[in-house]
N, C-alpha and C positions, 0 to 999 in steps of 0.2 A: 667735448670729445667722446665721451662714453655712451652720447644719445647716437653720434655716429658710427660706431665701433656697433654698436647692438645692431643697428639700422645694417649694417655690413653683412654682419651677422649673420643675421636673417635672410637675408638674400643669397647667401651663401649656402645655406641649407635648402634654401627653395633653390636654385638652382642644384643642387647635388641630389635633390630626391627629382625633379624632375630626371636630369640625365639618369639617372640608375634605375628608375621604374619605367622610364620612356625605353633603354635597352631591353632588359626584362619583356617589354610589350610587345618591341619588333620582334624577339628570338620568339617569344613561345606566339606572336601569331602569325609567325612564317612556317613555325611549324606543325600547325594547325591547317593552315594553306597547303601544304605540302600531303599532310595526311590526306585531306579532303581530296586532293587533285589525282594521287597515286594510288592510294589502297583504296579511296570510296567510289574515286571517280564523279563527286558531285562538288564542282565549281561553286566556291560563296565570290559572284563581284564587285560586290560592294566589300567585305573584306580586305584582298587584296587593295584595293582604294587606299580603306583605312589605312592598312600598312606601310604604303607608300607614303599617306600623311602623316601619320604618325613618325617615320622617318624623317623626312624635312624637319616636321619643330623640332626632336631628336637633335636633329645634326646642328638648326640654328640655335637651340641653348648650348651646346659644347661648342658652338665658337665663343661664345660667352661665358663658359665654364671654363677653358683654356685661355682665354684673356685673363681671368684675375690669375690663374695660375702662374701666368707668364711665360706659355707654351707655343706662343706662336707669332710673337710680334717681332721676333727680329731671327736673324740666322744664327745660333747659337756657337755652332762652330765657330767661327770667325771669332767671337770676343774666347773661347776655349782655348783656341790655338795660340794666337796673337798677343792676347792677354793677360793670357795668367798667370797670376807673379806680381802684377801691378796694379791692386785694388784703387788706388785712384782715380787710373784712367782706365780701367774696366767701368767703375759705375759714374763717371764721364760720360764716357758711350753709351752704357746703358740712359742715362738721363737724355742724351740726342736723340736715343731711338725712340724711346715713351714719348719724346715730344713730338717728333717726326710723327709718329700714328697718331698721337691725338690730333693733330690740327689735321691729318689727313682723317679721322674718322671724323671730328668736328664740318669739314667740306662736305663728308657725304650729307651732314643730319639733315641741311634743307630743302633738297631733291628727296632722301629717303620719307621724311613725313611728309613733304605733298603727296607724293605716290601713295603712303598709306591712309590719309586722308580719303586719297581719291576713293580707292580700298573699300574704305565704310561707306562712302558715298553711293558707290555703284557697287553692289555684289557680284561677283563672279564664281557660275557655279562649275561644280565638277562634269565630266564629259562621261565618264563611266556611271554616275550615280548622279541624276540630273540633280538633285534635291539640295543636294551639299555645296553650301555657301564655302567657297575656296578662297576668301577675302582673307579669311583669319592669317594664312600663309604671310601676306602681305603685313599685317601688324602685327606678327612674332618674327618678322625681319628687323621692324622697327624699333620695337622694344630690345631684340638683341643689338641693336646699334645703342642704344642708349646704355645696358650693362658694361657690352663697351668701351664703351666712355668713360663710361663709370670706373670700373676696374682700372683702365689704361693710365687716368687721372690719379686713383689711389698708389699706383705703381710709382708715376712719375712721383709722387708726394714722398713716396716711400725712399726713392734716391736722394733727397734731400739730407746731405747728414744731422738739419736740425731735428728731421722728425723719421731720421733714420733710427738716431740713439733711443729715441723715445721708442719705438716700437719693440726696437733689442728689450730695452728696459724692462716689460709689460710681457 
């Protein structure tokens, strides 16, 4: 258990410096975009590009930074209002919802990695900046499907009260 916990770990930090230097890179090169286009008057478009990409993996690691968080897999209100007061059948629910999206994230994995198979197979480049291989988009879809997973699985493990106590415990 402690080779998993690390392994956790780590992923959890690699996800949190990606999200927080990936924003950091939007803010300050939008506002580099902005300086350029307004006071220099001289367009970089290949820049702009970037920014845009850099956005997308941006926003598909915070679906996966928000998954382990447990930010966005079910309607929160609903177990807030209805249920609280009655921890039982609060992490009931909770345990239907975590399983309810794993077996629906588990449906998407084998359409999503044929498509990103396909992905590496055949490159697709960018339209602004001919040069730039846009495939990668496709396999940091992927891989945020599989974090996912991951996380969604850890959560559901987590309602479990045998390996609920243990985690309280530690």
């Amino acid at each position: 258990m402690p080779c998993i916990a690390a392994i956790l770990k780590a992923i959890e930090k690699i996800e949190n410096f990606l999200c927080y230097t990936g924003l950091l890179g939007i803010t300050y090169l939008t506002f580099v975009l902005v300086v350029n286009r307004y006071l220099i008057h001289w367009e970089v478009m290949w820049l702009g590009d970037f920014t845009q990409y850099l956005f997308v993996f941006m926003a598909l690691c915070a679906i996966a930074f928000t998954t382990r968080e447990d930010g966005h897999t079910s309607v929160d209100i609903l177990s807030q209002v209805f249920l609280s007061g009655k921890p039982r059948v609060l992490r009931a629910y909770k345990t239907v919802i975590h399983a309810l999206t794993l077996v629906t994230l588990c449906l998407f994995h084998g359409p999503v990695l044929q498509f990103a198979t396909r992905a590496m197979k055949r490159p697709s480049y960018g339209t602004m900046v001919p040069w730039f291989n846009t495939s990668w988009l496709i396999v940091t879809c992927y891989v945020m499907l599989v974090l996912c997973i991951l996380h969604t699985a850890v959560s559901l493990v987590g309602q479990i009260p045998l390996f609920a106590g243990r985690k309280e415990a530690e």
